[in-house]
C-alpha positions as CSV (number, residue, x, y, z in Angstrom):
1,X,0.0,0.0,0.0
2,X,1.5,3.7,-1.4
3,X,0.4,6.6,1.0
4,X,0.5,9.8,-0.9
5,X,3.1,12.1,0.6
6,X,2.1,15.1,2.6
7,X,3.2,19.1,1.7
8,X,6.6,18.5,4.0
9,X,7.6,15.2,2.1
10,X,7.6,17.2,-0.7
11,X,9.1,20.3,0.4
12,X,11.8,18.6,2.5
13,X,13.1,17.0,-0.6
14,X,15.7,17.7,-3.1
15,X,14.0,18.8,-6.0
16,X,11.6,21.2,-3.9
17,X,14.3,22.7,-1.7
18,X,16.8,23.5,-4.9
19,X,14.0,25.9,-6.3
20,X,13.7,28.1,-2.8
21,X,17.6,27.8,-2.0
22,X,18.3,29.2,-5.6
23,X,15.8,32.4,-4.8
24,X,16.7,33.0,-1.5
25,X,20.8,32.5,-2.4
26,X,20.1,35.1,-5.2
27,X,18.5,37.6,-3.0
28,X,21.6,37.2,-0.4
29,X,24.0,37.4,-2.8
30,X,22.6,41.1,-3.9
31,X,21.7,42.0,-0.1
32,X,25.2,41.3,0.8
33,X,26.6,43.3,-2.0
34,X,24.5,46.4,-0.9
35,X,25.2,46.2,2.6
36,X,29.1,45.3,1.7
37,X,29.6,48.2,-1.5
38,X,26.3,50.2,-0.8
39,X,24.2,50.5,-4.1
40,X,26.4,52.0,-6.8
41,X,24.3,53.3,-10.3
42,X,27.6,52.6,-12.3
43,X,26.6,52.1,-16.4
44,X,27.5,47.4,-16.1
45,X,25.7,46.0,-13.0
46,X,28.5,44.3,-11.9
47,X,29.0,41.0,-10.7
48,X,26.1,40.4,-8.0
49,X,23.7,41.3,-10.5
50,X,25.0,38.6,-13.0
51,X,24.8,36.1,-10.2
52,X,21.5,37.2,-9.4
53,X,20.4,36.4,-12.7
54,X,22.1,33.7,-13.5
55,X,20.6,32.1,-10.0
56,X,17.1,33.0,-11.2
57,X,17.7,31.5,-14.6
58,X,18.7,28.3,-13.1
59,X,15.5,27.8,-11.3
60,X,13.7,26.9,-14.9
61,X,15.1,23.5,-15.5
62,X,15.4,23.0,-11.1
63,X,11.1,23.7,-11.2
64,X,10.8,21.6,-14.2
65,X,12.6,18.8,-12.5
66,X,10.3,19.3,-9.2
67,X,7.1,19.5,-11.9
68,X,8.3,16.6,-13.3
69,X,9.0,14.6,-10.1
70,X,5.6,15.2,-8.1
71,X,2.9,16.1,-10.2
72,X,2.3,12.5,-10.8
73,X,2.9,11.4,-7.7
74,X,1.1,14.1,-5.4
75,X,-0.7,16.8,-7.3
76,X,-2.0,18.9,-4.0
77,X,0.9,18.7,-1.9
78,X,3.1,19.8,-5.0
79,X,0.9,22.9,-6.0
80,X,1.4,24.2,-2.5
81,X,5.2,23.9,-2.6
82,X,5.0,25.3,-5.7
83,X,3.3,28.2,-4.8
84,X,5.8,28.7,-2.0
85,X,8.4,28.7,-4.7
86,X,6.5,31.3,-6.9
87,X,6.8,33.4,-3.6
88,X,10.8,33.3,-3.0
89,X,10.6,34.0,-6.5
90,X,8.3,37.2,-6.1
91,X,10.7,38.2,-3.1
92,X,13.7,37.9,-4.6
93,X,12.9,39.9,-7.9
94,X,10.8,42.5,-5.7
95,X,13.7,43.0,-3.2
96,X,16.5,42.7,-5.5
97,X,15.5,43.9,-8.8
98,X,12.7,46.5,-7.9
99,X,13.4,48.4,-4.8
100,X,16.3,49.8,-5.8
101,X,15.1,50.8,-8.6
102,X,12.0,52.3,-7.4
103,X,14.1,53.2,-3.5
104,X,17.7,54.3,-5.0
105,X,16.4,56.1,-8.4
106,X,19.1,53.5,-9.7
C-alpha cells in the first residue's frame, strides 16, 4: 500500500528545496553586495547582479525537475510547494531587482 506524501515530504526534498535555496541564495548574494559596497548606479551591473540572474535563470530546469517529479505522484501537496516557490521568486525579484530601482532612483 503507497500513502501519498504530505506538503513536508515534498518540500523537505531535493528537488523542492533546490527551487527556494536558488531564490533566497540570489536575494543574499545582492543583499550582501549592498550592505558590503552600498548601491552604486555605475553604467555594467557588476557581478552580484550577474549572479543574481544567473541564479534566477537556473531555477527553470530546477522547477521543471520538481514538476516533473511530483505532479504524478502528489498533485496537492506539489501545488502548494510550488506556490511557495512562486513566492521566493516574487521576493527575490521585488527586493532585489525592484526596490532599488524604485528606492535608490538607480
Amino acid at each position: 500500500m503507497s500513502s501519498t506524501p504530505d506538503t513536508r515530504e515534498v518540500l523537505c526534498c531535493p528537488t523542492g528545496l533546490l527551487p527556494i535555496g536558488l531564490s533566497l541564495g540570489a536575494l543574499l548574494i545582492v543583499l550582501l553586495h549592498v550592505a558590503f559596497f552600498g548601491a552604486d548606479s555605475a553604467p555594467d551591473e557588476g557581478a552580484a547582479a550577474h549572479v543574481w540572474q544567473i541564479l534566477m535563470f537556473a531555477q527553470i530546469p530546477a522547477l521543471t525537475l520538481f514538476v516533473g517529479r511530483w505532479f504524478r505522484i502528489a498533485r496537492r501537496p506539489a501545488l502548494r510547494v510550488l506556490a511557495l516557490h512562486g513566492a521566493a521568486i516574487i521576493l527575490s525579484v521585488t527586493v532585489a531587482a525592484a526596490a532599488p530601482v524604485y528606492f535608490l532612483q538607480l
